[in-house]
C-alpha positions in Angstrom: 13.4 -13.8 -5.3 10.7 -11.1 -5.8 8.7 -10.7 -2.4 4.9 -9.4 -2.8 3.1 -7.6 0.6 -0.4 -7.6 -0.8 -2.0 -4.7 2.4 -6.0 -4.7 2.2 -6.9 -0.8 3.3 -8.9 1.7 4.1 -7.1 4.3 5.5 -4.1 6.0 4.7 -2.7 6.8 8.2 -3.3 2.8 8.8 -1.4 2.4 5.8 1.0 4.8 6.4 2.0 3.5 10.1 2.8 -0.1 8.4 4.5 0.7 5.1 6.9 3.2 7.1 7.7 0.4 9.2 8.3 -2.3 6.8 10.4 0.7 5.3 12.8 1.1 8.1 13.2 -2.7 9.1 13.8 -4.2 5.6 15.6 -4.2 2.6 13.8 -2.9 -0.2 15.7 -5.4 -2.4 13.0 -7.2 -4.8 9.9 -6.0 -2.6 6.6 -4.7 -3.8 3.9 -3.4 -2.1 0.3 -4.4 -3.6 -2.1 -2.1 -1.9 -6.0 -3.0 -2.4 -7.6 -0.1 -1.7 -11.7 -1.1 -0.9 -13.8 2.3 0.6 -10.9 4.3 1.1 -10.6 8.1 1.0 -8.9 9.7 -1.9 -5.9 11.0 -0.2 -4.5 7.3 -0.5 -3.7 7.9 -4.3 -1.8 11.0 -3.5 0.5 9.0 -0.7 0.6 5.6 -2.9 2.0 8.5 -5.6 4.5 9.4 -3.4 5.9 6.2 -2.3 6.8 5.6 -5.7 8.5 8.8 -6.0 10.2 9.4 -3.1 11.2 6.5 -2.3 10.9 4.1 -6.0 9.0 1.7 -4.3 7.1 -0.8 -6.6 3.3 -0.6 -5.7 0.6 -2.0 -7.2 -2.9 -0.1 -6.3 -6.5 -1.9 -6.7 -9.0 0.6 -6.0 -12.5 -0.7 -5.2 -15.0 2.8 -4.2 -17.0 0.5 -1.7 -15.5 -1.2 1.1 -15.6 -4.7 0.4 -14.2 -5.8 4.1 -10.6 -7.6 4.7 -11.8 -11.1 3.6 -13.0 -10.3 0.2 -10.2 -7.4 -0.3 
């Protein structure tokens, strides 16, 4: 069974906090992150770049330059 997070941000230390925890309490069997990005700075392709390097995580970015809010995200 494939599991999808889909994680509406706008920050990358946010981000950062939650994908390290989901990290170190669960298997990364068949787990993908999708991360929609709306407003957020551009140091959050630089760490979305390194997830899947350092650690061959499967993410998914969808980049939106103005913040859209949570809802709509």
């Amino acid at each position: 069974m494939r599991i999808s997070i889909v994680i509406p941000t706008m920050t990358t230390k946010l981000l950062k906090k939650l994908v390290d925890s989901i990290i170190q309490y669960t298997s990364m069997d068949d787990l993908e992150f999708v991360i929609v990005a709306n407003g957020a700075e551009e140091e959050l392709k630089q760490y979305i770049i390194n997830l899947k390097v350092q650690y061959n995580i499967n993410v998914n970015l969808i980049w939106f330059d103005k913040p859209l809010g949570p809802v709509k995200a």
